[in-house]
BAROZA-848401 format. One line per 8 residues: number of its first residue (from 0); their letters; for each residue x, y negated, z of C-alpha. Coordinates in nm, 4 decimals, decimal comma, padded with zeros to 6 digits. Layout:
REM BAROZA-848401
NUM	A	X:Y:Z | ...
END
This chain:
REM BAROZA-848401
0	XXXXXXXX	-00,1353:-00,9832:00,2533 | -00,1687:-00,5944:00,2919 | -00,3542:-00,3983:00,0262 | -00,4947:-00,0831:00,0353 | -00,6236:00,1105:-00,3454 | -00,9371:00,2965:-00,3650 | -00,6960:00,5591:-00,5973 | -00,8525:00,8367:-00,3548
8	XXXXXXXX	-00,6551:01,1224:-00,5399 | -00,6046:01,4925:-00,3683 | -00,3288:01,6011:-00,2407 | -00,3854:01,9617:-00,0872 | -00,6330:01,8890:00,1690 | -00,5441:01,5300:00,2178 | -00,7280:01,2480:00,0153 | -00,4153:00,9693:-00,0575
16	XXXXXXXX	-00,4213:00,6166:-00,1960 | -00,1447:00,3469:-00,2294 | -00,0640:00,1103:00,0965 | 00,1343:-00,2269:-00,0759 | 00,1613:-00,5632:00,0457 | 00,2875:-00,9380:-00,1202 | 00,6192:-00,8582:00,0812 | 00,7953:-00,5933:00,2505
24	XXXXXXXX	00,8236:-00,7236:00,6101 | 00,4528:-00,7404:00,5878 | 00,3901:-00,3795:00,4242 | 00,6812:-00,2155:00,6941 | 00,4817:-00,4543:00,9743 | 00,1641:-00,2557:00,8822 | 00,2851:00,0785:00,8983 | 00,4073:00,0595:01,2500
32	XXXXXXXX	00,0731:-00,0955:01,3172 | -00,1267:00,2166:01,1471 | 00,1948:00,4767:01,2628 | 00,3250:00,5684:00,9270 | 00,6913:00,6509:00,9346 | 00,8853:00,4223:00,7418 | 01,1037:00,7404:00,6029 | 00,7886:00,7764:00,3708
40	XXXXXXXX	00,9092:00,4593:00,1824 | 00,8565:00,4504:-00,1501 | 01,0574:00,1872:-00,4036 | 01,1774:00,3061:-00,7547 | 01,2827:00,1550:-01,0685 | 00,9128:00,2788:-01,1832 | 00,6977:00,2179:-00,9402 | 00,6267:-00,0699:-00,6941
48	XXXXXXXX	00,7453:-00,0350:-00,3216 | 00,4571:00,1492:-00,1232 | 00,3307:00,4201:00,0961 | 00,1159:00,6572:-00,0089 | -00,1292:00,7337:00,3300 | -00,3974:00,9940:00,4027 | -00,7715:00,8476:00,4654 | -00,7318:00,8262:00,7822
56	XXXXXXXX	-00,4630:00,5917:00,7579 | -00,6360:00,3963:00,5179 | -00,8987:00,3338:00,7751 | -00,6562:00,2370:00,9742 | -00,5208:-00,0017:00,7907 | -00,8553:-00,1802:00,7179 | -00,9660:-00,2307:01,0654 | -00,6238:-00,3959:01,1488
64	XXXXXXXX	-00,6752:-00,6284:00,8385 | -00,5559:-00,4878:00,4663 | -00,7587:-00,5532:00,1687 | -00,9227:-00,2896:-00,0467 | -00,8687:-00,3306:-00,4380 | -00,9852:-00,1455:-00,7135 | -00,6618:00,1262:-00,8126 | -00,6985:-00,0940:-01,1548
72	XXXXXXXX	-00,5879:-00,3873:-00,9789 | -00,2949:-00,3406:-00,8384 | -00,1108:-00,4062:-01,1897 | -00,2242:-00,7780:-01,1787 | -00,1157:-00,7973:-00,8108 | 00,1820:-00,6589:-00,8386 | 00,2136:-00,9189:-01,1253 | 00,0912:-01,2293:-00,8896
80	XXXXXXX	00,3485:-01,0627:-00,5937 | 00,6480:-01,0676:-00,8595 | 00,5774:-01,4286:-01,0101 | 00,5244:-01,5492:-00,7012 | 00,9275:-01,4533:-00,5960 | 01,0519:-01,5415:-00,8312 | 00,9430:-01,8836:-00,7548
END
């Protein structure tokens, strides 16, 4: 699965949120769907592998399938996505 946050912070002129998925195949599968270069990759020690994407991309994403969580969410995801590889 494919998740998109509602985070919806600015960034200049550009509204951004968080594009994530359960694996990476699936999240780098989605942004060649939506046309995201996958030089925008983001994986740290800190943070959880993602791309952060303007609106539009977001809309994107929806209408080819991703999921919408609440930005609060994605902790407990991230969680369920962890557990569930380690398996």
């Amino acid at each position: 699965m494919v998740y998109v946050d509602n985070m919806d912070r600015k960034f200049g002129r550009m509204i951004m949120c968080h594009l994530f998925a359960d694996t990476i195949e699936e999240l780098f599968q989605m942004v060649d769907k939506i046309g995201v270069n996958r030089k925008w990759f983001q994986k740290s020690n800190k943070l959880f592998p993602h791309f952060d994407i303007c609106r539009n991309k977001k809309l994107l994403a929806l209408k080819v399938g991703a999921k919408e969580v609440a930005y609060r969410e994605i902790v407990e995801i991230i969680k369920n996505i962890e557990k569930l590889s380690d398996e």
